[in-house]
C-alpha positions as CSV (number, residue, x, y, z in Angstrom):
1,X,40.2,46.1,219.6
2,X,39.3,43.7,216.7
3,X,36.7,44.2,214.4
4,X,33.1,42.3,216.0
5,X,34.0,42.9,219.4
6,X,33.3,45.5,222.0
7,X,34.1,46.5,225.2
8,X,31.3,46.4,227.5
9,X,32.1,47.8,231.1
10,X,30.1,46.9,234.3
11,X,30.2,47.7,238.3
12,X,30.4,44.6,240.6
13,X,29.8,45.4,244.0
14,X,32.0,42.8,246.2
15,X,32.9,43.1,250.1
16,X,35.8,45.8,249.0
17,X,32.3,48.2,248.3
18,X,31.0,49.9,244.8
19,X,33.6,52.8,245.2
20,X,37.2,50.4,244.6
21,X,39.1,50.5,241.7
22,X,39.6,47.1,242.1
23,X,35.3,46.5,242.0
24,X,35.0,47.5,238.3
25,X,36.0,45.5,235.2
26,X,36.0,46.2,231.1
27,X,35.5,42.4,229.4
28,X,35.6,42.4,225.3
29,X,32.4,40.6,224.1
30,X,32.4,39.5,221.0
31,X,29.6,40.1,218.5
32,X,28.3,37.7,215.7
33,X,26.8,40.5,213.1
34,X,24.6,38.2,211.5
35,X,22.2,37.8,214.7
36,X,20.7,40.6,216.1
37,X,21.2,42.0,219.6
38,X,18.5,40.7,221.8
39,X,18.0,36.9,220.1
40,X,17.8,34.3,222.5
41,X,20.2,31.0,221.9
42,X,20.4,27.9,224.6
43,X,24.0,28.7,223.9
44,X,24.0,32.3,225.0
45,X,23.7,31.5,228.7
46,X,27.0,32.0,230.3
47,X,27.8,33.4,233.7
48,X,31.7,34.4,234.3
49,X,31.8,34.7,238.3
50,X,34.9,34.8,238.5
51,X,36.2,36.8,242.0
52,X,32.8,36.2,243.5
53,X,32.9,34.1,246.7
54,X,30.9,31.6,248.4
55,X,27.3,31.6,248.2
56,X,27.7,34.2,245.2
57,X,28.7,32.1,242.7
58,X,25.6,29.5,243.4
59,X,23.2,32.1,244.2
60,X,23.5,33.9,241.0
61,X,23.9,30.3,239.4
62,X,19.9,29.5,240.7
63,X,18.8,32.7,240.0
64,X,20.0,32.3,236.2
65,X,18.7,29.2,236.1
66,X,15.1,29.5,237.4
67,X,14.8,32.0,234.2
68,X,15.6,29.9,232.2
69,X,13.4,27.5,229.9
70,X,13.6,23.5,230.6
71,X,16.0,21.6,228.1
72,X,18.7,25.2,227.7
73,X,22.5,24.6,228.8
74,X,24.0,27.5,231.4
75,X,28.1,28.0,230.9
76,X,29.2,28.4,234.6
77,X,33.1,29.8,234.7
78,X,34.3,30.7,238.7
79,X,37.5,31.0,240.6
80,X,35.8,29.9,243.9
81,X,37.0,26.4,245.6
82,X,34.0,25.7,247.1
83,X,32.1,25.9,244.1
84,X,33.7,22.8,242.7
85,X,31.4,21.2,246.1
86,X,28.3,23.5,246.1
87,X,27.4,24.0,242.4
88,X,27.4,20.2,241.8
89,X,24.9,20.2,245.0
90,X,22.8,22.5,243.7
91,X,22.2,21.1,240.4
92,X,21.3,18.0,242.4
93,X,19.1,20.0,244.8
94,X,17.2,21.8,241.5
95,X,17.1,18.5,239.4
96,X,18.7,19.4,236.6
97,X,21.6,17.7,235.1
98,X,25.7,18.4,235.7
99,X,26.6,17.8,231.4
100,X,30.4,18.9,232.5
101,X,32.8,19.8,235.5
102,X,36.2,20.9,234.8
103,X,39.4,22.6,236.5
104,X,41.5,24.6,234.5
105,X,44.7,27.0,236.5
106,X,42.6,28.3,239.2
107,X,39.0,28.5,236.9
108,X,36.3,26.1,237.4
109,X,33.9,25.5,234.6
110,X,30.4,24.1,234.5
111,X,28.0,22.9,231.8
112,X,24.3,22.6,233.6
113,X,21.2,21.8,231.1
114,X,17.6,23.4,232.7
115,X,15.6,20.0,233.6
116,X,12.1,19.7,232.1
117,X,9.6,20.7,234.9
């Protein structure tokens, strides 16, 4: 592993349940040294969904969203089709503005800024 990054390992719970092999991932994060742990950047908010299906991906999208304070951008990254419909729709639903939509080999990327309430 290169120096400034580390491995960080979670637990997703999908429809294959928490005990699958297949329901765990490791992801390398990497780590600026000269901002401390804990410091909250517009640019820090990015959700990587990928493997989640429909609603997941805009469920957790809203959640992230409604914590977030009005004018901050959220990186959304997701392997589902349908998001490339329902995302765009919620964004619409909430208010806030769709800055970017892309498709890239199977990944769907998304650049929504938090409107002012």
């Amino acid at each position: 592993m290169r120096a400034g990054t580390r491995a960080v390992q979670f637990a997703r719970e999908d429809a294959r349940g928490p005990d699958c092999e297949r329901s765990r991932a490791v992801r390398a994060v990497q780590i600026d040294p000269a901002r401390p742990l804990g410091h909250s950047n517009p640019m820090d908010h990015r959700l990587d969904l990928s493997g989640l299906k429909c609603p997941l991906p805009v469920l957790r999208s809203r959640k992230r969203l409604r914590a977030m304070a009005p004018g901050e951008e959220l990186d959304v990254v997701c392997t589902d089709p349908m998001s490339a419909i329902d995302i765009p729709n919620m964004v619409r639903e909430l208010g806030d503005e769709l800055i970017e939509q892309r498709a890239e080999g199977g990944r769907l990327s998304f650049r929504i800024r938090k409107a002012s309430t």
